[in-house]
RODRENLUM-271820 format. One record per residue (C-alpha): x negated, y, z negated. Coordinates in Angstrom, 3 decimals. Each point is the difference from the previous one (the first is absolute). Layout:
% residues N
<<X,Y,Z>>
...
This chain:
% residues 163
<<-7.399,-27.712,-25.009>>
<<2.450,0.694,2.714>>
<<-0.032,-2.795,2.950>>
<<1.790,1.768,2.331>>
<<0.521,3.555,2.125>>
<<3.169,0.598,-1.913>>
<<-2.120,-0.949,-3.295>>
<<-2.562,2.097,0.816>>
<<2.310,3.228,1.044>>
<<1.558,-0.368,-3.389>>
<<-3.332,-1.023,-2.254>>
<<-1.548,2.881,1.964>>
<<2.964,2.487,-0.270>>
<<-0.505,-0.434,-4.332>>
<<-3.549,0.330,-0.533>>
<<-0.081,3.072,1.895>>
<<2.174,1.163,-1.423>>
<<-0.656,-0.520,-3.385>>
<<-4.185,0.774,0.834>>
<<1.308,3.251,1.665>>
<<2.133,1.069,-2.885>>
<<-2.425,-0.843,-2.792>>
<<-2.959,1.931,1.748>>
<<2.340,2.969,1.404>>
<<0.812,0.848,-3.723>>
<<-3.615,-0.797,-1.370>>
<<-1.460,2.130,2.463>>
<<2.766,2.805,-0.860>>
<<-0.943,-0.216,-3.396>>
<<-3.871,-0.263,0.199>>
<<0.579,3.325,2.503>>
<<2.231,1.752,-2.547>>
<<2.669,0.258,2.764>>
<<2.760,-1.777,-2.226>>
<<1.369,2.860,-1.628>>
<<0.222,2.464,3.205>>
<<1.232,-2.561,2.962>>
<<3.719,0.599,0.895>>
<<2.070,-3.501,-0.515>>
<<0.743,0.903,3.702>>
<<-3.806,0.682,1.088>>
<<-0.631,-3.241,-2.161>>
<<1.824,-2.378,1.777>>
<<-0.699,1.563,3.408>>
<<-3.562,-0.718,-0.787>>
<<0.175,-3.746,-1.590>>
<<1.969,-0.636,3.157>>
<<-2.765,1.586,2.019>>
<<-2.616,-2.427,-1.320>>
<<2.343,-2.935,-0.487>>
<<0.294,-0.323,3.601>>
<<-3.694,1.060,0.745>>
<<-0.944,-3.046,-2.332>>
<<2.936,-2.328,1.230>>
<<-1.767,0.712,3.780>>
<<-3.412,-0.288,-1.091>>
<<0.480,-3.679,-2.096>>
<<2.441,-1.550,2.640>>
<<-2.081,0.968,3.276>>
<<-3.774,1.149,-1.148>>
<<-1.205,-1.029,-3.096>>
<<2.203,-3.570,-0.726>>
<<-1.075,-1.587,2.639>>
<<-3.886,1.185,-0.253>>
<<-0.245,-0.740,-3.522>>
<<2.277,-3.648,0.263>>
<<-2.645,-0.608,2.432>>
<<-2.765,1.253,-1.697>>
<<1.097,-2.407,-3.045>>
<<1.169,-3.255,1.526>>
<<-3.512,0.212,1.394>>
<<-2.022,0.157,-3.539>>
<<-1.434,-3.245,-1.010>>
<<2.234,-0.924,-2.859>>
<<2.451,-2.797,-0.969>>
<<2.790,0.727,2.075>>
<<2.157,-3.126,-1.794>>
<<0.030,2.487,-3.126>>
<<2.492,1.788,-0.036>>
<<-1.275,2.941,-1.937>>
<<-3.108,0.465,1.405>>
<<2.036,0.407,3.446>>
<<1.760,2.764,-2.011>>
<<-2.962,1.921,-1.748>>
<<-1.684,-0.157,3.688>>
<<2.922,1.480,1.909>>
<<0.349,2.502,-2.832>>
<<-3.182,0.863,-0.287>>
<<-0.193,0.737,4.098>>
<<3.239,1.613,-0.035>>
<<-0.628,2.707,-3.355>>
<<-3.103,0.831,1.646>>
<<1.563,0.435,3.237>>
<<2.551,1.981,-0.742>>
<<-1.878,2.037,-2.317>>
<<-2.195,1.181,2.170>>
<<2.325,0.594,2.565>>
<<2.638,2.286,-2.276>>
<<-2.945,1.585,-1.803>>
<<-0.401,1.409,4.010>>
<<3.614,0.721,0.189>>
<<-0.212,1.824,-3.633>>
<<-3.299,2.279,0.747>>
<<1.931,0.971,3.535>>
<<2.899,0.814,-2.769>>
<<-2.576,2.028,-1.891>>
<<-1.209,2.049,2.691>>
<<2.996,0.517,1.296>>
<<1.566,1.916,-2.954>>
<<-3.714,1.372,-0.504>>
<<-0.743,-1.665,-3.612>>
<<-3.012,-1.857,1.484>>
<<-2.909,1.504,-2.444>>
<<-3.810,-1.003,0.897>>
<<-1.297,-2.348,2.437>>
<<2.307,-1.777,2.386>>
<<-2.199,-3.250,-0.503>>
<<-0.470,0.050,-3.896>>
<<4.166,1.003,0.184>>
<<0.234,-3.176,1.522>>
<<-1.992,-2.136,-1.892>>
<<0.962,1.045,-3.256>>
<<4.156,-0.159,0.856>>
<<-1.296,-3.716,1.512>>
<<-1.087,-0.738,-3.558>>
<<2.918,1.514,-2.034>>
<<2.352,-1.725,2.592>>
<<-1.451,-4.013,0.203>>
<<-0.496,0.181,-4.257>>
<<3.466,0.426,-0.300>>
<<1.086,-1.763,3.536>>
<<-1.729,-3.363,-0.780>>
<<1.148,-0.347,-3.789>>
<<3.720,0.679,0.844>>
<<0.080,-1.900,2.937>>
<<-1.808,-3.331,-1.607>>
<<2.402,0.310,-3.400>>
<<2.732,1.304,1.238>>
<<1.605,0.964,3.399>>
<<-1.341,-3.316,1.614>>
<<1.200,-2.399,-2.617>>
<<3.289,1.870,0.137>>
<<0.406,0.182,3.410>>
<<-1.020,-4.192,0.518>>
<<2.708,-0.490,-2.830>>
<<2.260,2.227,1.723>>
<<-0.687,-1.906,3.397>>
<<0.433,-3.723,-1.628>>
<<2.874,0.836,-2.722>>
<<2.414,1.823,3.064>>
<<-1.380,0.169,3.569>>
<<-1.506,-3.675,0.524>>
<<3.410,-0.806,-1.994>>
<<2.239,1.682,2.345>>
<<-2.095,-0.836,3.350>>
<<1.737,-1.809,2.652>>
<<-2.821,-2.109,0.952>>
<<0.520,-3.781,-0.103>>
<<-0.836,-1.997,-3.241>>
<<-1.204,-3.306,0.781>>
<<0.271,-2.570,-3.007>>
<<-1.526,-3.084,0.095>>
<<0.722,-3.452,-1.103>>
């Protein structure tokens, strides 16, 4: 876990990434969109809701949902329950958040079929079944390795050794 603002910038800067690209091309592919975006309209658009999701984690929903889970009655000495409980806040989060940001996507290119709240729901579900797995098994043990193996490695932060 990062345990400091440079840390955080950095631990912060990979798992949104890495959610962001995983979900941009699940939700191309579960759209059918693959095959007809543009490398060019592509990137423009993963950039587009990389920096939507970068905003929303950093200012909205990482706080809230740090919050939400240092406050659940739990062991807080264990390590991973710390981690499923900031995970858990944070998936949900920013799932429901970007499932916003991906209707407002839908309507405005007009593929928004049926009911704007059943829309909603149903991308919700499609978006945390895939979200929660990937982020559990695989972006967030990455991203903690990545964090401990060359960031907390490289920090400039004292080490204190003792005696």
């Amino acid at each position: 876990m990062p345990s400091n603002k440079r840390e955080g910038i950095y631990f912060g800067l990979m798992m949104v990434f890495s959610m962001v690209f995983v979900m941009f091309f699940y939700n191309m592919y579960r759209e059918g969109l693959l095959s007809t975006l543009t490398v060019s309209s592509a990137l423009l658009h993963f950039a587009l809701t990389f920096i939507v999701a970068f905003l929303l984690e950093s200012f909205i929903v990482g706080p809230i949902a740090r919050g939400i889970a240092f406050k659940l009655p739990y062991d807080k000495s264990k390590k991973v329950y710390v981690i499923l409980a900031v995970s858990t806040c944070m998936v949900t989060g920013m799932v429901i958040c970007m499932s916003v940001f991906g209707l407002i996507t839908a309507l405005l290119s007009n593929s928004l079929e049926g009911p704007l709240l059943k829309n909603y729901f149903m991308l919700f579900i499609q978006n945390f079944v895939v979200a929660y797995p990937v982020q559990l098994l695989v972006v967030g043990p990455l991203a903690r390795w990545v964090l401990v193996k060359f960031i907390k490695k490289n920090s400039t932060q004292p080490k204190f050794e003792y005696n």
